[in-house]
C-alpha positions in Angstrom: 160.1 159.1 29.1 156.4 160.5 28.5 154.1 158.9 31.0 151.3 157.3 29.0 148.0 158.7 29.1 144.9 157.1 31.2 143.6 155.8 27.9 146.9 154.3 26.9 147.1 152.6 30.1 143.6 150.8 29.9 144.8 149.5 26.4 147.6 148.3 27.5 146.5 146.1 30.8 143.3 145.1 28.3 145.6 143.6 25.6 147.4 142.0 27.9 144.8 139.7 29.7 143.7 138.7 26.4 146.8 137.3 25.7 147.2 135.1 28.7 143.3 134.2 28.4 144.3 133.3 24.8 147.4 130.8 26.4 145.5 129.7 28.7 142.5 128.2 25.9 145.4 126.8 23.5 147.0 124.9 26.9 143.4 124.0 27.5 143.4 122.2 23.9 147.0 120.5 24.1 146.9 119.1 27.8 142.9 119.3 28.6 142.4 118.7 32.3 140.8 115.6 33.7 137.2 115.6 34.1 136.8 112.9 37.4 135.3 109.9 36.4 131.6 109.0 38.7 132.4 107.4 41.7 131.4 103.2 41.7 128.2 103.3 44.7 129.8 99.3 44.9 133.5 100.5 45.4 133.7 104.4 45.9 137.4 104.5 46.0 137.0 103.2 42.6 135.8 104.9 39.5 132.4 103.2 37.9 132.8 101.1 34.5 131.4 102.6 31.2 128.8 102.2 30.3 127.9 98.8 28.6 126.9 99.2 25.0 124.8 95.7 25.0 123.2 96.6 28.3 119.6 96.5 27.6 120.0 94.0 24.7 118.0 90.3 25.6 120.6 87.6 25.7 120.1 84.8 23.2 118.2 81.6 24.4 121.1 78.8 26.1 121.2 75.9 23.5 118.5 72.7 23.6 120.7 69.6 25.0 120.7 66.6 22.2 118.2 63.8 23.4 120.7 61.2 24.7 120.5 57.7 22.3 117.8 55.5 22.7 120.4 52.4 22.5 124.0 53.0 23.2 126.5 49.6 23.2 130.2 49.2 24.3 132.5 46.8 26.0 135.5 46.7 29.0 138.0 44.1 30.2 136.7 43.1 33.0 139.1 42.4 35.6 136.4 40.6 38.4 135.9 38.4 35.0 139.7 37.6 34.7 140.5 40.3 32.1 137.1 38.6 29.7 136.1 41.7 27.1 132.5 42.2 28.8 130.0 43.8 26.5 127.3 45.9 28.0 123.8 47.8 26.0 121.9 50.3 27.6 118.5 50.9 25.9 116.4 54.2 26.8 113.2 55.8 26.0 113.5 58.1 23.2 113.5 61.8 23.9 115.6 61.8 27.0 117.9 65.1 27.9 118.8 64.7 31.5 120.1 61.5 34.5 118.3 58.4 34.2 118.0 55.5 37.0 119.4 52.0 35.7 117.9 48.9 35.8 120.3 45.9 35.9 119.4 43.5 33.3 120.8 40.0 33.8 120.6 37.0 31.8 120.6 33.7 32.0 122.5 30.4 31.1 124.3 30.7 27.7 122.6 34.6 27.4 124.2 37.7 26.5 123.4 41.5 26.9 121.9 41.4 23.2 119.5 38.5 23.8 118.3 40.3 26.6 117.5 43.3 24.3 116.1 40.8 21.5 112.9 40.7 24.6 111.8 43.7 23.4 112.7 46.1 26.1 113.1 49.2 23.6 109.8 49.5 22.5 108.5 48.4 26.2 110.2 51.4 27.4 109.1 53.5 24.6 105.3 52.7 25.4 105.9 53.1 28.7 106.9 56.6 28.6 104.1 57.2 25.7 101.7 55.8 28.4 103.4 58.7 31.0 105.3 56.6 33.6 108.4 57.5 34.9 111.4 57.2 32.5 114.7 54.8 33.1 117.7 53.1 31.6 117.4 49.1 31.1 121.2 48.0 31.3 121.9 44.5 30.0 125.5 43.3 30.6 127.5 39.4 29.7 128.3 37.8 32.2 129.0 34.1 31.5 127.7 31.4 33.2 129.2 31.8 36.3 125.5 32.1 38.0 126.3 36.2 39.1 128.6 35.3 42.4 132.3 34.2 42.9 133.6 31.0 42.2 136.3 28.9 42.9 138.2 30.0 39.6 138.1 33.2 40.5 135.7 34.6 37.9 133.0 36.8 39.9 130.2 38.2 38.0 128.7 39.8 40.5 131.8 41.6 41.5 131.9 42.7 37.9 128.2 44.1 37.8 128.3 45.9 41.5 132.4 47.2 41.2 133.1 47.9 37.6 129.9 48.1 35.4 127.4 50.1 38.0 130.8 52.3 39.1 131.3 53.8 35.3 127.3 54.4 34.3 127.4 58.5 35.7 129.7 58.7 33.0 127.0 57.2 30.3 124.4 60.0 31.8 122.8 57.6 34.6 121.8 58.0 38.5 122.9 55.1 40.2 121.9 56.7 43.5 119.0 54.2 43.3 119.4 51.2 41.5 116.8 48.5 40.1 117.3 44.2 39.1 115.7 42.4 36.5 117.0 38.6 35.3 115.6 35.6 33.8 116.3 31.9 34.9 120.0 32.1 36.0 119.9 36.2 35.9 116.8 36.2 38.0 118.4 34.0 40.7 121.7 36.7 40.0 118.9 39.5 40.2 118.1 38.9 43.3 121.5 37.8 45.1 123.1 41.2 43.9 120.0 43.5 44.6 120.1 42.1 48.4 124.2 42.4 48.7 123.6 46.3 47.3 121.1 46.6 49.9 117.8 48.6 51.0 119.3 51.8 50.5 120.6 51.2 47.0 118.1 49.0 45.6 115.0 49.9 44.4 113.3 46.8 43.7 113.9 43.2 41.8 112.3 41.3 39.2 113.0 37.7 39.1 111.7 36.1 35.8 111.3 32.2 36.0 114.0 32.0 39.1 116.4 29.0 38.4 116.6 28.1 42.3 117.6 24.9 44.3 116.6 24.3 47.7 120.0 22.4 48.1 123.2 21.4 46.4 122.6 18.7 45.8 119.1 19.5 43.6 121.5 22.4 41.9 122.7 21.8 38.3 126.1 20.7 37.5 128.0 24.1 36.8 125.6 26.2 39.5 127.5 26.3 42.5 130.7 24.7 43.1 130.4 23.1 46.4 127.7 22.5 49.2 129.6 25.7 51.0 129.5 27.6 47.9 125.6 26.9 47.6 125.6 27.9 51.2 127.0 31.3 51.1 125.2 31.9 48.0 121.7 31.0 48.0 119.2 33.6 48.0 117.0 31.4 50.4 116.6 33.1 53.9 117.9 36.7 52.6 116.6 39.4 55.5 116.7 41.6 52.5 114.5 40.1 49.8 111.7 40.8 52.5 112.1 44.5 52.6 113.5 45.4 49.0 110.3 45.7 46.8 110.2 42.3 44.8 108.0 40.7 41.9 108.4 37.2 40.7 107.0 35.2 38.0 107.0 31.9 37.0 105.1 29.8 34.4 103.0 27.1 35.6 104.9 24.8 33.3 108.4 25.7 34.9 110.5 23.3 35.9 111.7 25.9 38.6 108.2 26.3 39.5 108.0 23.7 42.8 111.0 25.8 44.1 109.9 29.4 43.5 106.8 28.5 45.2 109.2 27.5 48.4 111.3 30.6 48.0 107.8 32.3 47.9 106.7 31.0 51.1 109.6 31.6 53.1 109.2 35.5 52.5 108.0 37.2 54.8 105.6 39.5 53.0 104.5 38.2 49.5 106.2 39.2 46.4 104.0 41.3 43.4 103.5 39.2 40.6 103.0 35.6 40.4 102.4 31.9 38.2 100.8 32.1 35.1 100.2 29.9 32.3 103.6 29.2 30.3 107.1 27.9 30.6 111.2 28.6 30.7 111.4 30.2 27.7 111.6 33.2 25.5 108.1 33.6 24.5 107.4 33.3 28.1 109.6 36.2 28.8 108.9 38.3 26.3 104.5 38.1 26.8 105.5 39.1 30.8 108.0 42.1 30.1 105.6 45.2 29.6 104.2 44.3 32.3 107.5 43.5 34.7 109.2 46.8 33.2 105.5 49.0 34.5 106.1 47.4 37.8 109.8 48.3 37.8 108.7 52.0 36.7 106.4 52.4 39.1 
């Protein structure tokens, strides 16, 4: 066979690379190699994320919480009652988003949670956080008229305020780290019997409106206490606690509980805020004294 010429020879080995270079670009197209992805400067074993599309972009503002109800009602079986349906109202000041403290509102003799709200205590609290002062719940609750302690039938009202109805408020948006009493008559003798039993620590401070108190049994009213040992264990008389837990009381002149809340007074050892003013046991009584009672317990 003819050897090829020089020439030949360069055409040859030319035509030939260009058809391997030409494989090697159609190989490229059908089974591209892998560029390696930018090493993660958190994790360098592990390739970085893509990039995020929305990175940059301002994240909408979170959602403005609901103001909670001004008034809010419900009821529970009370079992420290003896299974009695035991309606309860919390009233607050409008505009409120976050925890509020409770104050304990307790009533008196044949009084119920909505009497106590018939006093006015919505629009006190209203004005009262118009006027700037520190916001709070007013919680009214029935309890009978059992006079707020244990008694020999086994009803216990004051069981039923401290174990079951201040025990389910964080669930009704309240603090009860710090707890505050108001009553009237009965409720302010209750008031101030369950404020000392919580204690210092828990109890912010009392109201007692026109306290119905008896220096003995035998001065009590029939239905108050149901023996001289049950007056015994249960009157607020020489509480230790009543002196330190912040405490106002007032009285009309014209009470008929008047010569005793001037002995409870005396016994104290530091004197109570507030104090006996012209007026009686009665609603218009209470109601001409709550603005003010309510600024002292915001205070």
């Amino acid at each position: 066979m003819p050897d090829l010429s020089r020439r030949a020879a360069l055409r040859l080995g030319a035509s030939a690379f260009a058809g391997a270079t030409g494989v090697w670009a159609l190989g490229a197209l059908v089974d591209p190699v892998a560029v390696p992805a930018m090493p993660n400067p958190t994790d360098p074993g592990q390739p970085a994320a893509p990039p995020d599309p929305a990175a940059g972009v301002p994240l909408p503002p979170p959602p403005v919480a609901a103001p909670l109800p001004t008034r809010e009602s419900g009821s529970f079986m009370s079992a420290a009652r003896g299974g009695v349906l035991t309606n309860w109202i919390i009233a607050r000041p409008p505009g409120q988003v976050g925890p509020l403290r409770p104050v304990i509102a307790l009533h008196g003799v044949r009084g119920s949670a909505k009497q106590v709200m018939s006093f006015g205590v919505e629009q006190a609290l209203a004005e009262l956080a118009k006027a700037g002062r520190p916001p709070f719940a007013v919680v009214a609750v029935d309890g009978g008229d059992s006079y707020w302690h244990r008694r020999a039938g086994g009803e216990d009202a004051g069981s039923m305020v401290l174990n079951e109805l201040i025990p389910m408020l964080p669930a009704m948006g309240l603090d009860i780290s710090r707890i505050g009493f108001i009553g009237w008559s009965m409720g302010a003798y209750g008031a101030m019997l369950l404020g000392a039993r919580l204690g210092l620590a828990r109890t912010a401070g009392i109201c007692a409106v026109s306290p119905a108190l008896y220096q003995s049994y035998t001065a009590s009213t029939i239905g108050a206490f149901d023996s001289y040992d049950d007056w015994t264990k249960n009157t607020v008389f020489g509480l230790p606690a009543l002196s330190a837990i912040p405490l106002r009381v007032d009285c009309g002149n014209d009470d008929q509980f008047s010569p005793a809340t001037h002995q409870f007074i005396a016994q104290l050892h530091k004197p109570p805020a507030g104090g006996f003013t012209p007026g009686g046991h009665d609603e218009a009584y209470w109601r001409q004294q709550l603005p003010g009672e309510l600024a002292w317990l915001s205070s």
